[in-house]
VOGU-3710 file (C-alpha; in Angstrom, 3 decimals, decimal comma):
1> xxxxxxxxxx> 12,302/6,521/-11,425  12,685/5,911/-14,681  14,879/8,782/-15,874  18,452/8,182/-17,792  21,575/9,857/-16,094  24,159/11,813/-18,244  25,922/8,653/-19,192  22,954/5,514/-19,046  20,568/4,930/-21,926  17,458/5,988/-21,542
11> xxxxxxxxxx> 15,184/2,253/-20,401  12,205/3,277/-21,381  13,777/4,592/-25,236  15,534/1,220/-25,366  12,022/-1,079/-24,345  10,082/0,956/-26,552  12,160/0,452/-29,276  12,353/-3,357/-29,258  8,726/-3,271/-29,426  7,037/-5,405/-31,792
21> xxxxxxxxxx> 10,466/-7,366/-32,941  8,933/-10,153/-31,251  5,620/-9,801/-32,281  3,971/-7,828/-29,296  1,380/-5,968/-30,941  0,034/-8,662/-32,273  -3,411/-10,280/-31,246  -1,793/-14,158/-31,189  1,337/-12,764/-28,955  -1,460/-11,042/-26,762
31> xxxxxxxxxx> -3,429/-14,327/-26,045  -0,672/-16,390/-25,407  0,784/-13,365/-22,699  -2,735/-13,517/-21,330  -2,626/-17,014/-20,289  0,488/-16,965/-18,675  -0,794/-14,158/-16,244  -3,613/-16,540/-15,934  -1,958/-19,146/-14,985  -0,090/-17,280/-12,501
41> xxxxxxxxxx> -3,545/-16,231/-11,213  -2,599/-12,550/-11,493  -6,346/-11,907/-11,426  -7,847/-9,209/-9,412  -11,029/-10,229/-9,032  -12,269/-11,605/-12,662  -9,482/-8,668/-14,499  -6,413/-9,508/-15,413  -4,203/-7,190/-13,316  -1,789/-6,102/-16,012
51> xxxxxxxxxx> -2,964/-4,988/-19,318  0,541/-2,940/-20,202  3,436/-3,874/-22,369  6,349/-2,105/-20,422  7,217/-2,475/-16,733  8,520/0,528/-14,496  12,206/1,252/-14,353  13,471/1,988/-10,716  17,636/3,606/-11,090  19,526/2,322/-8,071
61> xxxxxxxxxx> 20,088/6,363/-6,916  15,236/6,978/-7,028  15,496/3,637/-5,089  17,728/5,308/-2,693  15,809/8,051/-2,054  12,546/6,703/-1,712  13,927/4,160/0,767  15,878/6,972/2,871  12,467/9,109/3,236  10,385/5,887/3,450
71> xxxxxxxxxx> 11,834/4,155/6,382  12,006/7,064/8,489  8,040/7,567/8,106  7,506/3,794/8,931  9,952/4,357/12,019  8,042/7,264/13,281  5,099/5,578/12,587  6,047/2,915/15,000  7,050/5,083/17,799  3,745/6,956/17,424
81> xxxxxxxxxx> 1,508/3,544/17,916  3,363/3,375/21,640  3,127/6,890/22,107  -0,438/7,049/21,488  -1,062/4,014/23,879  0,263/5,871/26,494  -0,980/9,686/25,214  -4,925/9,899/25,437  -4,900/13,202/24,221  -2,722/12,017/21,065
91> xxxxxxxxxx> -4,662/8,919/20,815  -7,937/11,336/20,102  -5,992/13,017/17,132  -6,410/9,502/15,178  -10,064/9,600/15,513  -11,098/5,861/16,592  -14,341/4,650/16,875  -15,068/2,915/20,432  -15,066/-0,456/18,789  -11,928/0,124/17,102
101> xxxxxxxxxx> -10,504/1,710/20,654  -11,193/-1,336/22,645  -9,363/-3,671/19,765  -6,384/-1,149/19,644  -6,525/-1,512/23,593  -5,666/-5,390/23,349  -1,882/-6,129/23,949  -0,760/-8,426/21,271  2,173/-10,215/22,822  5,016/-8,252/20,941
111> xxxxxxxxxx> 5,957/-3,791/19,798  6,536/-4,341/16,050  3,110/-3,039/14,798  3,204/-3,098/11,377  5,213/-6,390/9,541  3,882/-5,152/6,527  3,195/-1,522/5,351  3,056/0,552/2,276  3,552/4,135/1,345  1,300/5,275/-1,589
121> xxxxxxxxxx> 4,554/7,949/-3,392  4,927/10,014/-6,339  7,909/10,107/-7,571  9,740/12,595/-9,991  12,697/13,978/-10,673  12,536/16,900/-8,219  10,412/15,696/-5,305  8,955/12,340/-4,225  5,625/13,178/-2,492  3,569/10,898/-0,126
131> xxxxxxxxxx> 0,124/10,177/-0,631  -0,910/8,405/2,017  0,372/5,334/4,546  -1,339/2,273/4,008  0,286/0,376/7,670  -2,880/-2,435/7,388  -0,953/-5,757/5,795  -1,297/-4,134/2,142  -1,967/-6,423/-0,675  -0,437/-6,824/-4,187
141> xxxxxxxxxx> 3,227/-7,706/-3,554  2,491/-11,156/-4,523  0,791/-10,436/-7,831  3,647/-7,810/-8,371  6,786/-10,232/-7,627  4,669/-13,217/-10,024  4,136/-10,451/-12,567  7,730/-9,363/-12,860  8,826/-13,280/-13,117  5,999/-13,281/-16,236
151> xxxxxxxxxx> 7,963/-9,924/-17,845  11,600/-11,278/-16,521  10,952/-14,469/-19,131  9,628/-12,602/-22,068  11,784/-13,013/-25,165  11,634/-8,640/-25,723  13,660/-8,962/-21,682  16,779/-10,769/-23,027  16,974/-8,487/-25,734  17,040/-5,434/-23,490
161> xxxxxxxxxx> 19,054/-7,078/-20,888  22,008/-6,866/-23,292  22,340/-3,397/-22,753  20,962/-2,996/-18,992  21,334/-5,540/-15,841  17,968/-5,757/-15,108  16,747/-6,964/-11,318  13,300/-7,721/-9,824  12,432/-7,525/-5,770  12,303/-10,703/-3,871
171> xxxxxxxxxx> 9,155/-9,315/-1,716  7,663/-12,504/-0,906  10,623/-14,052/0,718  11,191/-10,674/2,470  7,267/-10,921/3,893  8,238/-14,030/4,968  10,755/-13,438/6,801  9,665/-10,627/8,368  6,679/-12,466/9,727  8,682/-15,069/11,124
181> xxxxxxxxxx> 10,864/-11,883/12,779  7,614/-10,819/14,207  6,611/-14,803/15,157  9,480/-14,273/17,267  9,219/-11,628/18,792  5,715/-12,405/20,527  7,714/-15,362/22,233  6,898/-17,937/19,254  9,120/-21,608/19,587  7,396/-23,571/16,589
191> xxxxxxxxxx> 10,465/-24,333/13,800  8,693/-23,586/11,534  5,513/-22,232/12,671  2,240/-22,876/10,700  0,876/-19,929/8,919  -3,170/-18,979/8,151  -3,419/-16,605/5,685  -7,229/-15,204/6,497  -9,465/-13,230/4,734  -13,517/-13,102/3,335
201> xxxxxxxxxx> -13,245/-16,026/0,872  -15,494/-12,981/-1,733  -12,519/-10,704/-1,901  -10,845/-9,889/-5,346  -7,086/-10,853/-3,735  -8,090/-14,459/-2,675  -5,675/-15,412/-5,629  -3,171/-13,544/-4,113  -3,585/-15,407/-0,756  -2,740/-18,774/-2,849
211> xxxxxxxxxx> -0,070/-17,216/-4,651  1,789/-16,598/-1,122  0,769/-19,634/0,154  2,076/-21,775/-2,598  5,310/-19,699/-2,029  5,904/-19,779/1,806  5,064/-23,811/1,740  7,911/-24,070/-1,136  10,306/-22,225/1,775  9,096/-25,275/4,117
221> xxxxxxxxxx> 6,331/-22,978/5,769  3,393/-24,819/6,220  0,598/-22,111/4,782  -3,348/-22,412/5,003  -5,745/-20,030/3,618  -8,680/-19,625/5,557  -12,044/-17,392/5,719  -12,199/-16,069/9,458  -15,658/-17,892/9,479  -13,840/-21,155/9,329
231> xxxxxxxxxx> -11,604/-20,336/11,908  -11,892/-22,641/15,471  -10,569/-22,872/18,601  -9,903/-26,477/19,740  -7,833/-27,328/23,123  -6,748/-24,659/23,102  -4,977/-23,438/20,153  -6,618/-21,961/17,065  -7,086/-24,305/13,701  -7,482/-23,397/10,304
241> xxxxxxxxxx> -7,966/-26,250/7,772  -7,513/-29,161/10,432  -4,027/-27,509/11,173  -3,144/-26,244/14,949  -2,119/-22,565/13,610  1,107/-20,560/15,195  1,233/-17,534/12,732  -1,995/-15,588/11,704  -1,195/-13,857/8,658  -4,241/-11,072/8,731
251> xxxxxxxxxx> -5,402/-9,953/5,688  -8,687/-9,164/6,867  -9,387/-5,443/7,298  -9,831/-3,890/11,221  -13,024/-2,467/9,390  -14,241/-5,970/9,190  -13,552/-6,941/11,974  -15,424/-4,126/13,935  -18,413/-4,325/11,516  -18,643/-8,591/11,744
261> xxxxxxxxxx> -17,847/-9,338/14,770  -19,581/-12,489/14,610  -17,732/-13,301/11,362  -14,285/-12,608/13,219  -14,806/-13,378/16,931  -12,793/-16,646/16,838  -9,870/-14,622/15,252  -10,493/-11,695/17,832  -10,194/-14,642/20,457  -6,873/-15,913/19,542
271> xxxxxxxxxx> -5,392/-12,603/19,526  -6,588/-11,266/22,905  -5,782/-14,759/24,183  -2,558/-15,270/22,565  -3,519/-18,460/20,718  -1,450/-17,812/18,170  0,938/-14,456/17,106  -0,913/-11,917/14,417  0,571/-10,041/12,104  -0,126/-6,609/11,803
281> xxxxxxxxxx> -1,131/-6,109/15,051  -4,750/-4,476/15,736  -2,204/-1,473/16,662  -1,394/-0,684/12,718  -5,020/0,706/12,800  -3,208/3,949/14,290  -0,902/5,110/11,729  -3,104/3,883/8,866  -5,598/6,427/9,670  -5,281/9,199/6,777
291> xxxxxxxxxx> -4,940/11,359/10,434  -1,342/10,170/10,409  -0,593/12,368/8,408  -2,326/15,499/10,031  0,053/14,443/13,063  2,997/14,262/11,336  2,284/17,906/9,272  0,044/19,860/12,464  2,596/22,358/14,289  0,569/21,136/17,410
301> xxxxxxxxxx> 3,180/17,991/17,051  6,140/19,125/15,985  7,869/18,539/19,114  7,164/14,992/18,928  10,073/15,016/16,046  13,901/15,103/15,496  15,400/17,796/13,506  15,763/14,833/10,700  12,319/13,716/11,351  11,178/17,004/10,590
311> xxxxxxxxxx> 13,336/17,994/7,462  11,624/14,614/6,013  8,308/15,226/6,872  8,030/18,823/5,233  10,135/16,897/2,351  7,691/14,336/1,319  4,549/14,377/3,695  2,244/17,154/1,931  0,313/19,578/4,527  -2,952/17,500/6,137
321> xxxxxxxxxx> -5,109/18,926/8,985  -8,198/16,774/10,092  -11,136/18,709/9,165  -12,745/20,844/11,871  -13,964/24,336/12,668  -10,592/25,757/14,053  -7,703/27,814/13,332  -4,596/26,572/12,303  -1,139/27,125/9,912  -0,748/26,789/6,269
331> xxxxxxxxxx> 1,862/25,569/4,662  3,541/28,778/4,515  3,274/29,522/7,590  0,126/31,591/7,830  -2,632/31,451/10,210  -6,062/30,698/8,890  -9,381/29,611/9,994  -9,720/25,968/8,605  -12,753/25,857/7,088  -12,840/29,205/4,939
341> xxxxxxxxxx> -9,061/27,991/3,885  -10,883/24,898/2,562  -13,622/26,312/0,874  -11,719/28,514/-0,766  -8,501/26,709/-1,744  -10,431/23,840/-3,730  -7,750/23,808/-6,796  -4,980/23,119/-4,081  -6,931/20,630/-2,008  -8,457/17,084/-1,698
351> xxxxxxxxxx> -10,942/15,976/1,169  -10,450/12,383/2,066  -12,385/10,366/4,405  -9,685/8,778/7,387  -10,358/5,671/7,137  -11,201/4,105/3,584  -9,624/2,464/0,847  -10,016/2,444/-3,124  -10,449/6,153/-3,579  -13,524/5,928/-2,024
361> xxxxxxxxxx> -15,119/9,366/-0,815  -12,051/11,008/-2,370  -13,207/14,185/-3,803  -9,971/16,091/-5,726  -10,895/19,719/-5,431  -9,412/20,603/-8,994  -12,059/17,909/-10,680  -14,482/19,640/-8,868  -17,520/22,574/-9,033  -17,173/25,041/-6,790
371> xxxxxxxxxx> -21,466/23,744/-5,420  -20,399/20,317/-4,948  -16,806/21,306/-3,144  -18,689/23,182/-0,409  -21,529/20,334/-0,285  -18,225/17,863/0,318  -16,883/20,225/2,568  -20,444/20,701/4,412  -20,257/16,617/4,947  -16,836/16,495/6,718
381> xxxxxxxxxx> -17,898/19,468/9,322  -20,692/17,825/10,023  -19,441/13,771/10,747  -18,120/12,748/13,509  -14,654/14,191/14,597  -11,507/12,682/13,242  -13,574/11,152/9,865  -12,147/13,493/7,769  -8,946/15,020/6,582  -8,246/17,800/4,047
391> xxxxxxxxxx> -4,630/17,701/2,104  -2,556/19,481/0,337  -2,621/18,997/-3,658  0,527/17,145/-4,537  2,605/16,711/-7,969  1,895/13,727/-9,102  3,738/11,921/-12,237  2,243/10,847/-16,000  3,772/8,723/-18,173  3,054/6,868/-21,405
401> xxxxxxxxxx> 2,478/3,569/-21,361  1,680/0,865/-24,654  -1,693/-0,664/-23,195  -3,663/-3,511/-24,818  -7,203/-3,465/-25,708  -9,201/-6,539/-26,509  -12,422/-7,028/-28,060  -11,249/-5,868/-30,494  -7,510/-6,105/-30,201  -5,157/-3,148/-30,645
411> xxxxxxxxxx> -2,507/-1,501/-28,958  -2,563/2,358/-27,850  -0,447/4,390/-26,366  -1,958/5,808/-22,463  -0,990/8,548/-20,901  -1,282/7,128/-17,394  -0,938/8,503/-13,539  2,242/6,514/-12,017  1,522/5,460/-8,215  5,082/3,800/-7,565
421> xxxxxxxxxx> 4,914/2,358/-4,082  7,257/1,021/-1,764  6,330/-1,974/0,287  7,923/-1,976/3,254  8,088/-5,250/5,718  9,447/-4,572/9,574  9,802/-0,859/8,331  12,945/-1,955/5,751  12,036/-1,025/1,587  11,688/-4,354/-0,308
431> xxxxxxxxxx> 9,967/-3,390/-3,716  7,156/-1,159/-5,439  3,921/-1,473/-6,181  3,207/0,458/-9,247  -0,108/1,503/-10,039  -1,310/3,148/-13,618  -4,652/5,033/-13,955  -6,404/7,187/-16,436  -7,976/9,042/-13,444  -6,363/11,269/-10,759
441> xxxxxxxxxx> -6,906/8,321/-8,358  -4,133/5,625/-8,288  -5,555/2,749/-7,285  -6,218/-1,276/-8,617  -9,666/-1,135/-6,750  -11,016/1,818/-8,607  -10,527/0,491/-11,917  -6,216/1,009/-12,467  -3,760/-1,739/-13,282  -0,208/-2,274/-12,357
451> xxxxxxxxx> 2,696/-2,820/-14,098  6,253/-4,461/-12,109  8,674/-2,744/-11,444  12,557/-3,650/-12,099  15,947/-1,625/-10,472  18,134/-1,008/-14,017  21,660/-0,314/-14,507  23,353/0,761/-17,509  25,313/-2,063/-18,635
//
């Protein structure tokens, strides 16, 4: 969080300041900035990913606290996959489909569920709010660690390093080892094992795959990126790229895998078969359902929680019930029938389908006629149980931001939404994605960039 104790300069005063001495604003400074993020391939799809001229200032105590409220959500995320396995009834909360059910059902040689997760957070100086868990192998930590090595060698960063010690986050060796952890843990021997990095060849982060590739070969990893299409099976063991793979890094989406099977089968194979150890395990499909939430929040399961557990969850986990005709507690405490809470709470609430990603089907009550609210609300009664949830309206934080225009070129100041989110590999904080958008949704996909983020001491 990017706010200045009684004592430390205030970062963003300071960057701000020593804009333009080296020529920032400027259209020739622009272009040659520009082709260093292309170089990097910090392209999301054909976008460059960053279009801002400051990065996000993290103080070592707002690191703290998001890392003491995110790991315990990650834990109890964990302990709620095994639960679940063993607790039909619990198990039903999440909503699966049948085909996601039987791939959930497959036992994938090791516990540790998710080796790489991601809480979506708002931070501000009085609260730090969750917006949802993202537990599916969540992308962008490569762009965001190449990204802060492109601001870390800017000419404007020495100068501002003389009055701060300035530090990035190391998230790609972290990933690393935390899939080699996980390698381990199913039983793996190989020293080192050889990685596949799969996904659909057509999605925007395929530069992303190569950026991590690149990086876990330099460590001595031997790294492939495949499409699941090109995946075999020979004697055996599963190949990717001529290479006999031990370590499936799975980038793919469980949504693609239920709706191409075809497309994924091989992969599908070597995980019920134990060809090779995946990481995330089909299992992460359980806590990344927006449901989570309504678990963690529904009085129905607050025995399932320490006294700790608790006292975080009402701290940061904002009031979620999966939408249905039945009664059930507000916030506060009172009892309500669901339904006529939601229709008539729309300024304090946001529908959300449980299983989608980009802001997609996201409808924000408070950008939204009352006529279209209950049409929304209509939808979610009437799909299939567990699709969709309905949550509470959460503070969310604005900032300014210098943001670079081309065509033609010129600087303005944004007032942007700041998603700052930690990534978190075997359930331990390693860095932040942060996410800037004009729009109330946070999110690269829908049209947002990102900005790195650095931890900043007063020097």
């Amino acid at each position: 969080m990017e706010m200045a104790g009684p004592s430390m300069p205030d970062p963003i005063q300071t960057w701000t300041s020593l804009l333009g001495e080296g020529g920032e604003f400027t259209e020739a400074w622009w272009a040659a900035h520009a082709q260093r993020m292309q170089e990097a391939r910090l392209r999301f799809g054909g976008r460059l990913s960053c279009p801002f001229l400051r990065p996000l200032f993290m103080t070592v105590e707002d690191e703290a606290r998001q890392r003491a409220a995110c790991e315990v959500v990650a834990r109890v995320g964990e302990r709620i996959i095994r639960d679940a396995m063993d607790d039909a009834s619990l198990l039903a909360d999440f909503g699966l489909s049948d085909a996601e059910r039987a791939l959930v059902a497959i036992d994938p040689g090791y516990r540790y569920a998710s080796t790489a997760s991601r809480l979506d957070s708002f931070l501000l100086p009085d609260s730090l709010m969750f917006a949802e868990y993202n537990a599916e192998s969540p992308a962008g930590f490569g762009y965001t660690e190449v990204l802060a090595e492109v601001f870390a060698a800017l000419p404007i960063m020495a100068r501002f390093r003389e009055q701060f010690d300035v530090q990035g986050y190391q998230m790609m060796d972290a990933m690393l080892d935390a899939l080699l952890a996980s390698y381990r843990d199913w039983g793996g021997t190989a020293s080192p094992p050889t990685i596949v990095i799969t996904d659909f060849r057509e999605v925007p982060t395929w530069s992303e795959f190569e950026i991590l590739a690149a990086h876990f070969r330099a460590r001595g990893v031997p790294t492939v990126v495949a499409d699941p299409r090109d995946l075999t099976i020979v004697n055996g063991r599963l190949v990717a790229g001529g290479q006999a793979i031990d370590l499936v890094y799975r980038r793919a989406l469980i949504n693609d895998l239920v709706a191409r099977p075809d497309d994924t089968r091989v992969l599908v194979q070597a995980y019920r078969d134990r060809l090779a150890c995946m990481a995330n395990t089909l299992r992460c499909k359980i806590p990344h359902k927006k449901s989570f939430f309504a678990v963690l929040t529904d009085e129905a399961h607050a025995a399932r929680f320490s006294a700790d557990e608790q006292a975080i969850i009402r701290a940061h986990v904002p009031w979620t019930r999966v939408v249905a005709e039945r009664r059930t507690r507000t916030s506060g405490g009172a009892d309500v029938d669901l339904a006529a809470f939601v229709r008539d709470r729309r300024d304090q609430l946001v529908l959300k389908p449980t299983d989608d990603f980009g802001g997609h089907g996201v409808t924000l009550g408070w950008e939204t006629e009352a006529s279209a609210w209950d049409a929304a609300l209509a939808t979610a009664l009437a799909a299939p149980a567990g699709t969709w949830i309905v949550q509470e309206r959460i503070p969310v934080r604005r900032e300014d931001f210098p943001m670079v225009d081309v065509d033609p070129h010129r600087v303005t100041t944004r007032n942007m939404l700041v998603d700052c989110a930690p990534y978190m590999f075997r359930g331990k904080v390693c860095g932040f994605l942060t996410r800037l958008s004009a729009s109330g949704l946070a999110n690269v996909t829908s049209g947002g960039g990102q900005v790195p983020a650095f931890r900043v001491v007063a020097m």
